[in-house]
C-alpha positions as CSV (number, residue, x, y, z in Angstrom):
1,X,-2.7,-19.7,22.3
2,X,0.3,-19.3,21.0
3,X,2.1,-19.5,17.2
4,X,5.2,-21.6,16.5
5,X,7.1,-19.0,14.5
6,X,10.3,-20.1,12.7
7,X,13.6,-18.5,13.3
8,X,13.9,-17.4,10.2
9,X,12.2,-17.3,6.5
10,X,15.4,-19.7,5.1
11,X,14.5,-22.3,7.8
12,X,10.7,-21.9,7.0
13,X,11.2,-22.1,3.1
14,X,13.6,-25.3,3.1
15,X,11.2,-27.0,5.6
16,X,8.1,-26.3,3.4
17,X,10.4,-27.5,0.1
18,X,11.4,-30.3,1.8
19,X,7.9,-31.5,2.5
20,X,6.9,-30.7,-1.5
21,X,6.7,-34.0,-3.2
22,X,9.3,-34.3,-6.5
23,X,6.4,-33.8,-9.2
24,X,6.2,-29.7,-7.7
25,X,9.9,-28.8,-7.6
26,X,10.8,-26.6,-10.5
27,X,14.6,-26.2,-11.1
28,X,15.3,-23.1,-12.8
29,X,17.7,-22.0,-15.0
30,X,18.9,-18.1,-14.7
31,X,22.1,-18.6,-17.3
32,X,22.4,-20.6,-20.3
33,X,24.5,-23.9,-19.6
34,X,27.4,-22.4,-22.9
35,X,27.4,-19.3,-21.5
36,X,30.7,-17.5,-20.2
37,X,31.3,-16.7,-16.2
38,X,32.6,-19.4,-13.8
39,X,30.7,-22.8,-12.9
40,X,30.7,-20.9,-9.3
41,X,28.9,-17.9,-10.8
42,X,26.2,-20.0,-12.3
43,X,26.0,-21.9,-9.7
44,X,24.7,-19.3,-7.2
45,X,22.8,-17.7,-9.7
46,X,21.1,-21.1,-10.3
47,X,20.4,-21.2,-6.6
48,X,19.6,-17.7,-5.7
49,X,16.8,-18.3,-8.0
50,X,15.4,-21.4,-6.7
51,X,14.7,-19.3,-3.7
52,X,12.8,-16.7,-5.3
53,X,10.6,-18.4,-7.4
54,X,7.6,-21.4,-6.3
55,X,5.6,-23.5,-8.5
56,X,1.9,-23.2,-8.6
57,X,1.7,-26.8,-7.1
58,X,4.8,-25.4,-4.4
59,X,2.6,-22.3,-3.8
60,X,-0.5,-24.3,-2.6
61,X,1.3,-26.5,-0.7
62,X,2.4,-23.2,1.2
63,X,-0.8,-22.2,1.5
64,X,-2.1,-25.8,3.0
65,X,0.4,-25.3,5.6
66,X,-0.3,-22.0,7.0
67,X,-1.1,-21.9,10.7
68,X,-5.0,-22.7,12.0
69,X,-5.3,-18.4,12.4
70,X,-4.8,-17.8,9.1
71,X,-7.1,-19.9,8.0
72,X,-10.0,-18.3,10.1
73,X,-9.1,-14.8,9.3
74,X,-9.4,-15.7,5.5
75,X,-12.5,-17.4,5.7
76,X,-13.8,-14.1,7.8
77,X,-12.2,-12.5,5.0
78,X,-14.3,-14.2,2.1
79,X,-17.4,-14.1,4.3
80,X,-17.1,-10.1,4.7
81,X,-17.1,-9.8,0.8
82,X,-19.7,-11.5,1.1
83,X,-21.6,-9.3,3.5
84,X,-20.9,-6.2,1.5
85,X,-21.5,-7.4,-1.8
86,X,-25.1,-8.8,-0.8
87,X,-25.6,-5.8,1.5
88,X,-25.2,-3.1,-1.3
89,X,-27.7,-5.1,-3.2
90,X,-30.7,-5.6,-0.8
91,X,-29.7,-1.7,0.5
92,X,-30.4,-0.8,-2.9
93,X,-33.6,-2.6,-3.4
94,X,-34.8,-1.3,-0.5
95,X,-34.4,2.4,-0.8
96,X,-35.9,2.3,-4.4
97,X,-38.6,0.1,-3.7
98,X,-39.9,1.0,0.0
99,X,-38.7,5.1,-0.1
100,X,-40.0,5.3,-3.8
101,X,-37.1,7.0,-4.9
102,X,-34.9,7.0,-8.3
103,X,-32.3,4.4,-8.9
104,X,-30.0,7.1,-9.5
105,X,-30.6,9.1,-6.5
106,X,-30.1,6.0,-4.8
107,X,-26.8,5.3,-6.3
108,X,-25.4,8.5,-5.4
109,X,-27.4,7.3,-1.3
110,X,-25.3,4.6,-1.8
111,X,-22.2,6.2,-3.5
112,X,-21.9,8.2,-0.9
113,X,-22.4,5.2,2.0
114,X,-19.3,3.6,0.2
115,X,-17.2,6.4,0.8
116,X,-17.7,7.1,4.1
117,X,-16.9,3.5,4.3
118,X,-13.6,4.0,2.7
119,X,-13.1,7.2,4.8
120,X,-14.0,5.3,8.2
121,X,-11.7,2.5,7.1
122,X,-8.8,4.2,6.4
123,X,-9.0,6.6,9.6
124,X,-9.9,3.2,11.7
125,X,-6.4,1.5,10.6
126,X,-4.5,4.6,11.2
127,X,-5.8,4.9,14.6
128,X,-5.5,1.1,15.0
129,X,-1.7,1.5,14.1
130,X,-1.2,4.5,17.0
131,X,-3.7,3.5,20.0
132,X,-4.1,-0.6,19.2
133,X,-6.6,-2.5,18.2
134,X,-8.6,-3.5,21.6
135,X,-9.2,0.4,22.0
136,X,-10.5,0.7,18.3
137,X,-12.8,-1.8,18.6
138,X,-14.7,-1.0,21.9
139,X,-15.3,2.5,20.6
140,X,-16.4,1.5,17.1
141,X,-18.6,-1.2,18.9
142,X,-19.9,1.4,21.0
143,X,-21.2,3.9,18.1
């Protein structure tokens, strides 16, 4: 599998603006049209901002054109939250319910779940950054 990458972010850019119908194409204006400076001047400043700035319509075009990839790792993305979010509810439910104990001792059970979280999470991208990710993940799916 391999990913058509773009020689450059120009080339990218004009090919996704070329592609974005007429109703999504914001010209924008940096100068006033009496002001003073050459018609050079505010020319390029009229077109260095075109390239900075995207309509809302522009942007989701963009996004509608991202590679296949990218598209799984956000939905694995939005699924995860998910995961989390509806785990830190039932975990709570649990321990209060089945151990008998108080909601706030199991808020600080659970306060202190999320921050070893945090911790393992930051220490697993650091050592993901020096030793790669294939190692990382056959020793954290080995714990």
């Amino acid at each position: 599998m391999s990913l058509k990458v773009a020689p450059n972010f120009d080339e990218m850019n004009n090919t996704i603006v070329a592609s974005v119908p007429p109703i999504c194409r914001v010209h924008h204006r940096t100068t006033p049209p009496n002001s003073s400076g050459s018609k050079k001047n505010q020319q390029e400043a009229v077109n260095s901002s075109k390239s900075s700035s995207i309509s809302g319509c522009e942007s989701i075009i963009r996004f509608l054109t991202l590679p296949r990839q990218a598209g799984v790792v956000l939905l694995l993305e939005f699924l995860n939250s998910f995961r989390i979010l509806g785990l830190r509810f039932v975990l709570f439910n649990y321990v209060t319910n089945e151990y008998g104990i108080s909601d706030t001792y199991a808020g600080k059970l659970l306060g202190i779940k999320g921050m070893v979280d945090v911790i393992f999470g930051l220490v697993g991208s650091i050592l993901v950054d020096l030793i790669g990710v294939r190692k990382v993940s056959i020793v954290a799916l080995t714990v």
